[in-house]
Every structure is written in C-alpha cells, then in structure tokens.
PDB file as gemmi writes it, atoms N, CA and C in Angstrom:
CRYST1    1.000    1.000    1.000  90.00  90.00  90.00 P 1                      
ATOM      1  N   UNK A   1       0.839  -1.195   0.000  1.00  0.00           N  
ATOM      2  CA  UNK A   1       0.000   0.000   0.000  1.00  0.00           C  
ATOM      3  C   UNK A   1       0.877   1.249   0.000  1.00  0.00           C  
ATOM      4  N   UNK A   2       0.834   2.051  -0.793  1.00  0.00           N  
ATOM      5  CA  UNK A   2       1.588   3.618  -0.942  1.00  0.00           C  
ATOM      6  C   UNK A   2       0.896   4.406  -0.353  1.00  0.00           C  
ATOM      7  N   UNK A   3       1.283   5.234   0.353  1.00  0.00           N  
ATOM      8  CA  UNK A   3       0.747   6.017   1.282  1.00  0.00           C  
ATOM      9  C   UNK A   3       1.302   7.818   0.271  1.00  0.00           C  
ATOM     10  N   UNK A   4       0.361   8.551   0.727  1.00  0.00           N  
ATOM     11  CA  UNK A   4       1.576  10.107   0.495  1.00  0.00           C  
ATOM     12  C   UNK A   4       2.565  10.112   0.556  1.00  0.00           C  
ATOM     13  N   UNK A   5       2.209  10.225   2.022  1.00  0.00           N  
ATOM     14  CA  UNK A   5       3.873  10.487   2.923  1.00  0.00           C  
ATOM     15  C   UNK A   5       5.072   9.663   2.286  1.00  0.00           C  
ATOM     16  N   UNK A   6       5.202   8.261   1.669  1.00  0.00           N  
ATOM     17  CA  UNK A   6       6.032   7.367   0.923  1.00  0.00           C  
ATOM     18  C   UNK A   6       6.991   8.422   0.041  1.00  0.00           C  
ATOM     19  N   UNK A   7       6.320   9.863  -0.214  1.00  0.00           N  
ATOM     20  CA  UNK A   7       6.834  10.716  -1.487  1.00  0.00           C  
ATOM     21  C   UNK A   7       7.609  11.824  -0.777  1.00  0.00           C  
ATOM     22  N   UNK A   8       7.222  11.961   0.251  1.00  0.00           N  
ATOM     23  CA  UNK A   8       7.913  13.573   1.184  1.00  0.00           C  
ATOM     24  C   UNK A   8       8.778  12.852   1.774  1.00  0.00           C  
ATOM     25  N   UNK A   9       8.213  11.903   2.747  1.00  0.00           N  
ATOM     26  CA  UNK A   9       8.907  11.371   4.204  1.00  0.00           C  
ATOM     27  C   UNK A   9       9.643   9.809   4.304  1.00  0.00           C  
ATOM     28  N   UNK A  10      10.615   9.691   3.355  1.00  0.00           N  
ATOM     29  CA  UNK A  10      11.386   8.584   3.012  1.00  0.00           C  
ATOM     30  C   UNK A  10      10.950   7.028   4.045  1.00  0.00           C  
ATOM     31  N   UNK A  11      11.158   6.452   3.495  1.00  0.00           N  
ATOM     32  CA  UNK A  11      10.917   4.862   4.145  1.00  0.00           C  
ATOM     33  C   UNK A  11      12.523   4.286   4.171  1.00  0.00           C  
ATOM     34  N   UNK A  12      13.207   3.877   5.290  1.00  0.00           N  
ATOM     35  CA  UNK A  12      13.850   4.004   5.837  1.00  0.00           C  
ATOM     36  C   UNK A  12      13.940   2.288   6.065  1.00  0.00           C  
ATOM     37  N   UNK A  13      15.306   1.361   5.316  1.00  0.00           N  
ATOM     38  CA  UNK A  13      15.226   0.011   5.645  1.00  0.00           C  
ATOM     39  C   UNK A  13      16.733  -0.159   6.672  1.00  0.00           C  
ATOM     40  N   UNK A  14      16.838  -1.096   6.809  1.00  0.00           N  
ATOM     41  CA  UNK A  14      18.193  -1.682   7.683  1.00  0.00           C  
ATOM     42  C   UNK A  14      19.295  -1.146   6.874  1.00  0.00           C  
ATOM     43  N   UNK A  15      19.251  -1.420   5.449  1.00  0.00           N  
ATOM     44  CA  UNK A  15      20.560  -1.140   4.874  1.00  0.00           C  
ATOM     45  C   UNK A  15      21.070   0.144   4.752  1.00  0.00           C  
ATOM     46  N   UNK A  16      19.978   0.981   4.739  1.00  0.00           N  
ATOM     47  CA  UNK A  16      20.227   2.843   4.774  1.00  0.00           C  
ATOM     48  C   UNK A  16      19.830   3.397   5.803  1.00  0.00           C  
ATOM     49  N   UNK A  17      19.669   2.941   7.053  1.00  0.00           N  
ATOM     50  CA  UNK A  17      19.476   3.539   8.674  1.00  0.00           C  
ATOM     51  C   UNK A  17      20.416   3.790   9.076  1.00  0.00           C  
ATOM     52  N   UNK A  18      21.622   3.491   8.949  1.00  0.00           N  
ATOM     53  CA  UNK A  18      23.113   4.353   9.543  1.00  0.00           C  
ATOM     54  C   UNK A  18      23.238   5.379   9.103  1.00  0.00           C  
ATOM     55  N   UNK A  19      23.379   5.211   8.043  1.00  0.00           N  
ATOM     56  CA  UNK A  19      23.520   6.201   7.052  1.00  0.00           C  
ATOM     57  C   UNK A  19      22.731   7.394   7.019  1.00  0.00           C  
ATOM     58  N   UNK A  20      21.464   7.344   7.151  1.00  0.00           N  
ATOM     59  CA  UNK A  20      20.714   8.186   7.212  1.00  0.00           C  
ATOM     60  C   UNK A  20      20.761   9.295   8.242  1.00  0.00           C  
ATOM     61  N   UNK A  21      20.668   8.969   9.312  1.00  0.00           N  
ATOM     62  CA  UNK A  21      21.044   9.249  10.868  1.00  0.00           C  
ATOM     63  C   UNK A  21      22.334   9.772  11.158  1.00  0.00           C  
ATOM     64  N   UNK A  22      23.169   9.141  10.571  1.00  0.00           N  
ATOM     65  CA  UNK A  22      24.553   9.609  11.011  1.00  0.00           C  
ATOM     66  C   UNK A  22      24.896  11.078  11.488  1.00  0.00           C  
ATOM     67  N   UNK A  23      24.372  11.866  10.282  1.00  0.00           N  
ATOM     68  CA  UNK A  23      24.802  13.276  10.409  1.00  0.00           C  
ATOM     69  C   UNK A  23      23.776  14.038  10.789  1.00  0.00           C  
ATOM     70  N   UNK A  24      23.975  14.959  11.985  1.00  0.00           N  
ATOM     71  CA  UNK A  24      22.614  16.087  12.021  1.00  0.00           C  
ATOM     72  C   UNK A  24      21.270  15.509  12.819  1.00  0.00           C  
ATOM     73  N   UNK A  25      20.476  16.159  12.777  1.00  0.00           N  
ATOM     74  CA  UNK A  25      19.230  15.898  13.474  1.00  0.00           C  
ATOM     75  C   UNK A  25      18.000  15.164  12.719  1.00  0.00           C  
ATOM     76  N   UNK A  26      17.633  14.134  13.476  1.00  0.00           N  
ATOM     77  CA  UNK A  26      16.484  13.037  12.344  1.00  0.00           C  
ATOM     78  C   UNK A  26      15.872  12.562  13.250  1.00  0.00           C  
ATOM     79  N   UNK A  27      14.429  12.612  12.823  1.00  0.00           N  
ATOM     80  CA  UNK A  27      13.354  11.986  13.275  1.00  0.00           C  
ATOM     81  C   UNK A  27      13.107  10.867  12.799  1.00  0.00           C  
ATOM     82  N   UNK A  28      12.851   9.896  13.344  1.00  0.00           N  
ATOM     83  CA  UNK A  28      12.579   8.538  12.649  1.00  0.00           C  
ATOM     84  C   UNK A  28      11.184   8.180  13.312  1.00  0.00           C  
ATOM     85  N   UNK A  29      10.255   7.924  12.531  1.00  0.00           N  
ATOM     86  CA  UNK A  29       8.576   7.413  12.833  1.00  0.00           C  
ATOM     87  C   UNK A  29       8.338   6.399  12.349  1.00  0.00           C  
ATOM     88  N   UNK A  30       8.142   5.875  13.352  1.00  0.00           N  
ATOM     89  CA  UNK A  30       8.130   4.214  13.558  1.00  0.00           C  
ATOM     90  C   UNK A  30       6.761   4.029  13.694  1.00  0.00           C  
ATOM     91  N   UNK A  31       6.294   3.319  12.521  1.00  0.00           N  
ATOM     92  CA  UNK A  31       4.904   2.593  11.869  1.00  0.00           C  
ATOM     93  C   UNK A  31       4.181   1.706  12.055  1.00  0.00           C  
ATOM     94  N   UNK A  32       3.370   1.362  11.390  1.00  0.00           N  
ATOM     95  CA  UNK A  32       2.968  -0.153  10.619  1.00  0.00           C  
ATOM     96  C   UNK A  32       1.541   0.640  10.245  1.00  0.00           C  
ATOM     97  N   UNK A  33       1.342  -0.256   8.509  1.00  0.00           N  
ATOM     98  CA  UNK A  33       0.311   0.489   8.091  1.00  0.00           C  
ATOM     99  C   UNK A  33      -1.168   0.096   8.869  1.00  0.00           C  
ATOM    100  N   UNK A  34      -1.261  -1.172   9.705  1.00  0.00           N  
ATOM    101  CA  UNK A  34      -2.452  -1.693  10.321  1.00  0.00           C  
ATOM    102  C   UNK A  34      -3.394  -0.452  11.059  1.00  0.00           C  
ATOM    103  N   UNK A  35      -1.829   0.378  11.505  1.00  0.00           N  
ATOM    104  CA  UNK A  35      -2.273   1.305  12.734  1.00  0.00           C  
ATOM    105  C   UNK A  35      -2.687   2.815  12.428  1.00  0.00           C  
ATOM    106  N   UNK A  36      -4.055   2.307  13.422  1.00  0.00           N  
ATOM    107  CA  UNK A  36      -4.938   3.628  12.972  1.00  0.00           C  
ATOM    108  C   UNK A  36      -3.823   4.910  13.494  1.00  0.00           C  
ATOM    109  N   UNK A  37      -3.634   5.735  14.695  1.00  0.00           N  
ATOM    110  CA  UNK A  37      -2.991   6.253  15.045  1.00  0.00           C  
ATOM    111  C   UNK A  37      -1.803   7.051  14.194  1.00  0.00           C  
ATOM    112  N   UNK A  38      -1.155   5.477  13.614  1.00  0.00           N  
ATOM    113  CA  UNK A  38      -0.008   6.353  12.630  1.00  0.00           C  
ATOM    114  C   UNK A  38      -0.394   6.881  11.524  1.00  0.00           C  
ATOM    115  N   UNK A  39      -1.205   6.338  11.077  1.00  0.00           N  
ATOM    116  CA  UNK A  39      -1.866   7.170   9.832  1.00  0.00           C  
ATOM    117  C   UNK A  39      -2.758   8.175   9.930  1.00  0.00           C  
ATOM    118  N   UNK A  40      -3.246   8.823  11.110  1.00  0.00           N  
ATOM    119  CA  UNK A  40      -3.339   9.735  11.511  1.00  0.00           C  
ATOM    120  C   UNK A  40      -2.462  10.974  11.517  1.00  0.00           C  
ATOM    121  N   UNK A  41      -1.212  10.416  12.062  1.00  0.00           N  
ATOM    122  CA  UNK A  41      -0.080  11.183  12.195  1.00  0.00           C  
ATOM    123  C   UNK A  41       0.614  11.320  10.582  1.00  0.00           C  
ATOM    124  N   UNK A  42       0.091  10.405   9.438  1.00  0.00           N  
ATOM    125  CA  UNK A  42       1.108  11.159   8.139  1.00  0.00           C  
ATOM    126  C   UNK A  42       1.270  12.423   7.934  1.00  0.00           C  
ATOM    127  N   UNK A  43       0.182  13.441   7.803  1.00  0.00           N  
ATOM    128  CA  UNK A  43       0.148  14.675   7.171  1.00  0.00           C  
ATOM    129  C   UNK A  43       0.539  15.618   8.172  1.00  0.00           C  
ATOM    130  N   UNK A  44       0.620  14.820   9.041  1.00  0.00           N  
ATOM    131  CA  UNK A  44       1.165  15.712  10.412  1.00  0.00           C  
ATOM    132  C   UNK A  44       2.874  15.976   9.807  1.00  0.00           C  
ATOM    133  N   UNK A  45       3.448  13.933   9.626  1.00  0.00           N  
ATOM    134  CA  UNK A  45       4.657  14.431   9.532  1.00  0.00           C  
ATOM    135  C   UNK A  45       5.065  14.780   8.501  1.00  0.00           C  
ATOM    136  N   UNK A  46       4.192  15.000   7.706  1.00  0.00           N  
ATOM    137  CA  UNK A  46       4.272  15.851   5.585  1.00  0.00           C  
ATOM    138  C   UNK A  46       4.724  16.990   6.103  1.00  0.00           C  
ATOM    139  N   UNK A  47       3.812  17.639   7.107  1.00  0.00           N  
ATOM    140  CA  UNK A  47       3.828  19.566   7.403  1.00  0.00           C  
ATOM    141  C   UNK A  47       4.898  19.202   7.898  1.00  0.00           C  
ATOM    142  N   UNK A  48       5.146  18.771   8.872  1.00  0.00           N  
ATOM    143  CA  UNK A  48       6.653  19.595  10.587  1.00  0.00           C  
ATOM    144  C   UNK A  48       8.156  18.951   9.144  1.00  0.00           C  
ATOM    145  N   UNK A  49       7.443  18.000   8.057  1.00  0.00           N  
ATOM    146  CA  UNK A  49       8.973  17.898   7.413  1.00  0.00           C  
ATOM    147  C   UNK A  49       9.318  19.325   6.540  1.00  0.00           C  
ATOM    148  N   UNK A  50       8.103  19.707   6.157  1.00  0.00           N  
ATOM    149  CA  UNK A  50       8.002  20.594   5.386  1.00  0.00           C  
ATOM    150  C   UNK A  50       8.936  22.087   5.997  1.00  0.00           C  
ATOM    151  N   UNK A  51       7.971  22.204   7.239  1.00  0.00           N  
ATOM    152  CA  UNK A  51       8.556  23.407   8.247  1.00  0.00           C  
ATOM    153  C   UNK A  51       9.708  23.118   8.765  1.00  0.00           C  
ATOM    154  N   UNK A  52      10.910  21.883   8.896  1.00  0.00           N  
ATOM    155  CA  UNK A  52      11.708  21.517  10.096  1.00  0.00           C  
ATOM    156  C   UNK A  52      12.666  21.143   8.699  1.00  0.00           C  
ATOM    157  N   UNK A  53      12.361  21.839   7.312  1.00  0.00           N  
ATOM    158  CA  UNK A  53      13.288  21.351   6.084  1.00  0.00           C  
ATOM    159  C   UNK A  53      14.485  21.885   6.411  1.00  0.00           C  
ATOM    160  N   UNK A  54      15.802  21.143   6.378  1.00  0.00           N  
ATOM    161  CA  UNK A  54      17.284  21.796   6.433  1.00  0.00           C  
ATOM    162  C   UNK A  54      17.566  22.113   8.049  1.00  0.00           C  
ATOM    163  N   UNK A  55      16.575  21.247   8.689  1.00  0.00           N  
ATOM    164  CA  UNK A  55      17.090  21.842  10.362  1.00  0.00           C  
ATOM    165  C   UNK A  55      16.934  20.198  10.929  1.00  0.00           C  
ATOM    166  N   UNK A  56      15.566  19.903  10.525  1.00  0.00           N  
ATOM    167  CA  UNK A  56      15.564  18.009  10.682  1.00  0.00           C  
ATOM    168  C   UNK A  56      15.286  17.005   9.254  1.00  0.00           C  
ATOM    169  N   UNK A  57      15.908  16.540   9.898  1.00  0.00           N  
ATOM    170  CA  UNK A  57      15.514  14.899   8.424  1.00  0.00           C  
ATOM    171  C   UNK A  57      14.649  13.896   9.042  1.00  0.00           C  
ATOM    172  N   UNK A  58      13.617  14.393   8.617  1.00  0.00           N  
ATOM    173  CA  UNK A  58      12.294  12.971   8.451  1.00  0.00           C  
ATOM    174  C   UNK A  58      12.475  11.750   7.830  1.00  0.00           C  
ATOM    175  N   UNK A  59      12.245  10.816   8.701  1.00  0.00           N  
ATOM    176  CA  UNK A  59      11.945   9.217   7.864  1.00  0.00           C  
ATOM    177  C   UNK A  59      11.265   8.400   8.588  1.00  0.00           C  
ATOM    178  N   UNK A  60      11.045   7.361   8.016  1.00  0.00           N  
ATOM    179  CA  UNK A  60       9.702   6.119   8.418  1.00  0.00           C  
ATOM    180  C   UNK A  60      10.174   5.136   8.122  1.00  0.00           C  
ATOM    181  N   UNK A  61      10.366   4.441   9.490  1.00  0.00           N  
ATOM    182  CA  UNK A  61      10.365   2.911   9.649  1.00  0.00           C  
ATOM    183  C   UNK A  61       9.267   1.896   9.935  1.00  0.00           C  
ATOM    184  N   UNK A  62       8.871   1.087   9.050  1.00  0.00           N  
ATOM    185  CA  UNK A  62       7.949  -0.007   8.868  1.00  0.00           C  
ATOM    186  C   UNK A  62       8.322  -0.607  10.202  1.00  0.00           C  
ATOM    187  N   UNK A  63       7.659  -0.932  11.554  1.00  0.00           N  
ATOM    188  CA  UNK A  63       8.174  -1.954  12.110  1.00  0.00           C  
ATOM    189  C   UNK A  63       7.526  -3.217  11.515  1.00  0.00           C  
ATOM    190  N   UNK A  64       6.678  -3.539  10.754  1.00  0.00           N  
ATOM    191  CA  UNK A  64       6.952  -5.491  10.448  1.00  0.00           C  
ATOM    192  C   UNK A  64       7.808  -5.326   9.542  1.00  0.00           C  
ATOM    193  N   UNK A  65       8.617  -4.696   8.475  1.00  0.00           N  
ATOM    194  CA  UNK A  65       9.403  -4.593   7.591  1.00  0.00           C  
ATOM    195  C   UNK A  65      10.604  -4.904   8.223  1.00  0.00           C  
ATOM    196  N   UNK A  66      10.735  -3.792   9.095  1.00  0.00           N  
ATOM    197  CA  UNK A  66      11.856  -3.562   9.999  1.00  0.00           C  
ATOM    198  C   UNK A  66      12.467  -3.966  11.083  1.00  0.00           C  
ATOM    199  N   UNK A  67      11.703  -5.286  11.772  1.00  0.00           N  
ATOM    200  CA  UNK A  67      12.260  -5.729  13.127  1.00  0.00           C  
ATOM    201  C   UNK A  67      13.502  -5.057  13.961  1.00  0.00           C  
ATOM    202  N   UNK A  68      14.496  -5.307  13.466  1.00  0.00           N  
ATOM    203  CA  UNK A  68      15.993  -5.508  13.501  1.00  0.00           C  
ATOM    204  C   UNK A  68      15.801  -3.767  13.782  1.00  0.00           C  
ATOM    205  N   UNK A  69      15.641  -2.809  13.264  1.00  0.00           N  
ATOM    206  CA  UNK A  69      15.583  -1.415  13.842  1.00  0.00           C  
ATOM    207  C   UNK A  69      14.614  -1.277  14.828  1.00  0.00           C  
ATOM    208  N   UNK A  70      13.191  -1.411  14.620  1.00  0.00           N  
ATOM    209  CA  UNK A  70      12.371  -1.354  16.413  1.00  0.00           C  
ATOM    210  C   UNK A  70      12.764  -1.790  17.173  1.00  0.00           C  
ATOM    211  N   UNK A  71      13.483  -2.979  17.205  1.00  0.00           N  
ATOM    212  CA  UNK A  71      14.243  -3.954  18.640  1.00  0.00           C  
ATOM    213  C   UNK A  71      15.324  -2.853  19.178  1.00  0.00           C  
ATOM    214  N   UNK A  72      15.969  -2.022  18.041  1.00  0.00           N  
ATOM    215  CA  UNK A  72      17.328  -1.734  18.280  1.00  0.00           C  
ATOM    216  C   UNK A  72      16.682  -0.416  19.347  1.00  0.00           C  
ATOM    217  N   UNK A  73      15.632   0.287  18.841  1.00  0.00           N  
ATOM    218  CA  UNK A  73      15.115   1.156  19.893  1.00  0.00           C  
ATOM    219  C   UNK A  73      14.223   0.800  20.943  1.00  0.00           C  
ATOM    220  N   UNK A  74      13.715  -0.419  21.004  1.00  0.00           N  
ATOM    221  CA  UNK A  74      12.933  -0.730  21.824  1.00  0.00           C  
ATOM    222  C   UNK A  74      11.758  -0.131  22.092  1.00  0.00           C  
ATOM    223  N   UNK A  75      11.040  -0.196  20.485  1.00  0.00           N  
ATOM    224  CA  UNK A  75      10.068   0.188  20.320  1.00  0.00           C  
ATOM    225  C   UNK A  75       8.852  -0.727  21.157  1.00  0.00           C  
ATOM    226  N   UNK A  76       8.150  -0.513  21.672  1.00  0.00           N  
ATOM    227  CA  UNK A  76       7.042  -1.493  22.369  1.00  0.00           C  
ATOM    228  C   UNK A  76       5.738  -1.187  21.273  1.00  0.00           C  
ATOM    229  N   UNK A  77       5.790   0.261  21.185  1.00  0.00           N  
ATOM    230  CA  UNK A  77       4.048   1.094  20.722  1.00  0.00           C  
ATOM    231  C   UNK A  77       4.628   1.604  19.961  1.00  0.00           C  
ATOM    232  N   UNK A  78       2.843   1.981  19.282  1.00  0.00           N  
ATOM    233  CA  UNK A  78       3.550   3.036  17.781  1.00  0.00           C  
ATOM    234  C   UNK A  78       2.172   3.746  17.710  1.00  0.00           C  
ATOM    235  N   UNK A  79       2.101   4.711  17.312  1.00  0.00           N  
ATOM    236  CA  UNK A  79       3.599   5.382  16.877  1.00  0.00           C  
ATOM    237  C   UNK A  79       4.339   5.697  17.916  1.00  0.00           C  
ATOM    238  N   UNK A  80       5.569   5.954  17.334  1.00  0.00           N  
ATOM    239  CA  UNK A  80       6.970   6.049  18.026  1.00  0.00           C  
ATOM    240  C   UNK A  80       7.873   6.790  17.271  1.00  0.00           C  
ATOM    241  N   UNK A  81       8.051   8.161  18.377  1.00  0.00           N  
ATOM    242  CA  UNK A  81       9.228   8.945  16.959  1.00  0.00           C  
ATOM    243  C   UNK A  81      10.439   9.179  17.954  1.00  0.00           C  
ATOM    244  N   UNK A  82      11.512   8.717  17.566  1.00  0.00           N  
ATOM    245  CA  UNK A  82      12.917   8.706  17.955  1.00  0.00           C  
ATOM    246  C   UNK A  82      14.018   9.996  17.068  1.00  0.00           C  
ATOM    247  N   UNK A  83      13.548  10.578  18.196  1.00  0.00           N  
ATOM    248  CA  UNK A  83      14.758  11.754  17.801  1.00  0.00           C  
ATOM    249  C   UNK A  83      16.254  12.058  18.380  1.00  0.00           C  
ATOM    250  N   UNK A  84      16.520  11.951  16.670  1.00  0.00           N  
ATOM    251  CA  UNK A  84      18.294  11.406  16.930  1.00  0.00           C  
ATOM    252  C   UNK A  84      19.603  12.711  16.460  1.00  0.00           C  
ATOM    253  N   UNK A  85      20.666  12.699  17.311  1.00  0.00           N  
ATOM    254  CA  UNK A  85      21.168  13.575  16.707  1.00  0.00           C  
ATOM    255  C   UNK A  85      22.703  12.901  16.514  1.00  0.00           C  
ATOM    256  N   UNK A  86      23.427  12.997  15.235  1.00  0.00           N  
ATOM    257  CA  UNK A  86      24.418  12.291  14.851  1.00  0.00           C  
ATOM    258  C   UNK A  86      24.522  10.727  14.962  1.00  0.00           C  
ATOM    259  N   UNK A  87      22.866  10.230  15.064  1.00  0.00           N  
ATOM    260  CA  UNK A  87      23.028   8.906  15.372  1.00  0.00           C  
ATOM    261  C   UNK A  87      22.953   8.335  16.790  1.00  0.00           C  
ATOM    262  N   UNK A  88      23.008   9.136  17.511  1.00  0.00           N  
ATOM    263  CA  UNK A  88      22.369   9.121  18.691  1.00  0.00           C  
ATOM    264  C   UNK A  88      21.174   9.562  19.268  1.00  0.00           C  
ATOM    265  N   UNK A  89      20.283   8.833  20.238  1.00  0.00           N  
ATOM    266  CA  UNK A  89      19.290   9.265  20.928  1.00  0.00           C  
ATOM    267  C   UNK A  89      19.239  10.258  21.669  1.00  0.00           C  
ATOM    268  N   UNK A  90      17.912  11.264  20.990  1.00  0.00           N  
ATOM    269  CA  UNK A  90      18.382  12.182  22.172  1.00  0.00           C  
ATOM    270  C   UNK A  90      16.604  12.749  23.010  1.00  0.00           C  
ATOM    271  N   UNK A  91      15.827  11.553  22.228  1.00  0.00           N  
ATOM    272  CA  UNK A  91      14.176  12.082  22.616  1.00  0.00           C  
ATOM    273  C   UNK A  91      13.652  11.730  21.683  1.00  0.00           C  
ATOM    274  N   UNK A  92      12.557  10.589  22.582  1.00  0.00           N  
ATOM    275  CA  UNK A  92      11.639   9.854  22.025  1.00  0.00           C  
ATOM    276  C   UNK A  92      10.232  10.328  22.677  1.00  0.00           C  
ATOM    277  N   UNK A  93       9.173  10.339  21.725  1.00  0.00           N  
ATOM    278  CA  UNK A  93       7.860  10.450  21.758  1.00  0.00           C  
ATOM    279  C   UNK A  93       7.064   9.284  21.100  1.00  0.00           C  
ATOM    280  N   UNK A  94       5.721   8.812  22.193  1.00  0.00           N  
ATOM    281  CA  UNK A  94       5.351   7.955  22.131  1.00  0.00           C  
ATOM    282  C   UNK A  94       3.783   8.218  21.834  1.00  0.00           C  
ATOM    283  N   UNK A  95       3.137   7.742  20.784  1.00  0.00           N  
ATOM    284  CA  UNK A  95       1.572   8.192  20.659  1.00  0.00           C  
ATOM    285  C   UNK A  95       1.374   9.493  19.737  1.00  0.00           C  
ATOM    286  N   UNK A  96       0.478   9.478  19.446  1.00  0.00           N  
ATOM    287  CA  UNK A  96      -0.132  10.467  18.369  1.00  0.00           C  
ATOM    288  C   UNK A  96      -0.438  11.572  18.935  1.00  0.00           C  
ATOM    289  N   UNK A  97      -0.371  12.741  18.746  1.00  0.00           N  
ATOM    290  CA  UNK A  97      -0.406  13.816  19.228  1.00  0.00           C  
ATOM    291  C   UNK A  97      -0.925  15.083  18.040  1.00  0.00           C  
ATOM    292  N   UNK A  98      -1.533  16.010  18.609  1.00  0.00           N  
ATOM    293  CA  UNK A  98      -1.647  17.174  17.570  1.00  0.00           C  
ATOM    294  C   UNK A  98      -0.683  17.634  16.862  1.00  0.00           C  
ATOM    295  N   UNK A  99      -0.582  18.188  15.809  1.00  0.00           N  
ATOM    296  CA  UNK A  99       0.897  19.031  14.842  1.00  0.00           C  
ATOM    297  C   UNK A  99       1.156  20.475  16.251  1.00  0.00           C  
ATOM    298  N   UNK A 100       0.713  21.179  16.538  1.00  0.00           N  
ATOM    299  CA  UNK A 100       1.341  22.504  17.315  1.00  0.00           C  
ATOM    300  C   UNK A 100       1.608  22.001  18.346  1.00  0.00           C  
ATOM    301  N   UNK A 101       1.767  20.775  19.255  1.00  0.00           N  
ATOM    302  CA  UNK A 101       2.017  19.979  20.212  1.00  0.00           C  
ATOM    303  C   UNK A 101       3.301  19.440  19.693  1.00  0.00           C  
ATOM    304  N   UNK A 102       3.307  18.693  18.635  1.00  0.00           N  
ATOM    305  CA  UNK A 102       4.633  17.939  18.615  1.00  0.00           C  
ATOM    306  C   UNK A 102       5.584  18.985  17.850  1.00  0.00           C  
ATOM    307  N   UNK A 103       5.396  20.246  17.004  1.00  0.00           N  
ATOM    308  CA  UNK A 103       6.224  20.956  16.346  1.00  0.00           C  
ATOM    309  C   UNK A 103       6.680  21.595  18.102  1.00  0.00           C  
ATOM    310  N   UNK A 104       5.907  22.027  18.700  1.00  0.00           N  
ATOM    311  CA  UNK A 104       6.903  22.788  20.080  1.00  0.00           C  
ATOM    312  C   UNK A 104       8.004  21.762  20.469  1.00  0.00           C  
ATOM    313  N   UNK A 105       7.814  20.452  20.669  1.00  0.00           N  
ATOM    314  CA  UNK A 105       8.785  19.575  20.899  1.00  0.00           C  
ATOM    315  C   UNK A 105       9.958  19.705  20.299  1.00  0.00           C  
ATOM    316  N   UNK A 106       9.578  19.833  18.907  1.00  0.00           N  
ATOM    317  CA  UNK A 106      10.599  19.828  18.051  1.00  0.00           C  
ATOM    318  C   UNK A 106      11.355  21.170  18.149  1.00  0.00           C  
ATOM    319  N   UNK A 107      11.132  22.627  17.899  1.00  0.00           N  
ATOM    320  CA  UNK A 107      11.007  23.807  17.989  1.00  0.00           C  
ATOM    321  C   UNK A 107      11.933  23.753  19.939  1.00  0.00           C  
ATOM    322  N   UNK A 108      11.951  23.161  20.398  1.00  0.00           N  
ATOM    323  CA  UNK A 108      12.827  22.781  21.787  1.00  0.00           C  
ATOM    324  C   UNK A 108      13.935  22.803  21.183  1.00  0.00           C  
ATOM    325  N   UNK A 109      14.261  21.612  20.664  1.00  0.00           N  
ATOM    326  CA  UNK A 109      15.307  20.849  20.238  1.00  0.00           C  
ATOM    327  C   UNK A 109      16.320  21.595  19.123  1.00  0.00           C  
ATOM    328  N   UNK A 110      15.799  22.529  18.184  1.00  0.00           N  
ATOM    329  CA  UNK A 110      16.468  22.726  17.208  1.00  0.00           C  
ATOM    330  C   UNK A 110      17.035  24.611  17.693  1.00  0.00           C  
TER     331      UNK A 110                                                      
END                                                                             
C-alpha cells in the first residue's frame, strides 16, 4: 500500500538507517500500516517535514518490515518517533499527538 507520505517522508530500511542518521538531526517514525494512530499522524509528519526542512531529516520505519531497527530502539508502541542527533538518541515520543504539540517539541530541540 503507498501512502503520500512514501513521497515527502522517506521509508527508511536496515541497509540505509546508519547512514541516514549519522549526520545532524532526524526523526525517525516508527509505523505499521495496520495502525490507525499512525496514519493519523502522516500529514502531520508531511507539514513539521516541510517546516523543520534543512534543520531536521524525516523518515519512516515499517516496524513489520523492519524488526531488527524497532528492537534496536525498543520500540514497544507506535507510533513512536525517535529523535536522533548524529546517530544518537536524544528524545523519544510515544503516541499520536496534535501538529502545534509535537512541532513545540521539536522547535525545543532545534
């Protein structure tokens, strides 16, 4: 199933998750298409990628795709957004939330 977001907010596998992360500040939103919640949250994370362009890097991890990365964060629930800086953890949010709620989070951080 292709979603929007598949076109703004990159999908993110094992082989390009280092990589991705490595440098700078990245959000990673941790999925599965079953879940009502996260698909709630797409257009949420279309806008804050839109507004947070050149300050954060958005991407989406499938957890049934992805095992081997949710384990590595110890994802339990989803959604789940792990915010990383140089590849490190630096603040995770758990559950769906409004866009002017989670952009202040973000808007903290940067």
């Amino acid at each position: 199933m292709k979603t929007e977001v598949d076109d703004e907010v990159p999908e993110i596998t094992k082989k390009d998750f280092d990589g991705f992360v490595k440098d700078g500040i990245t959000l990673i939103d941790f999925y599965a298409e079953w879940c009502m919640p996260c698909l709630m949250m797409e257009p949420i994370m279309i806008d804050l990628n839109e507004k947070f362009q050149g300050k954060i890097k958005f991407g989406r991890v499938n957890i049934d795709n992805e095992r081997v990365i949710a384990q590595k964060f110890n994802i339990r629930s989803i959604p789940n957004f792990v915010l990383l800086k140089d590849g490190k953890l630096i603040e995770q949010f758990v559950g769906a939330m409004p866009e002017d709620e989670f952009e202040k989070k973000l808007r903290k951080l940067v």
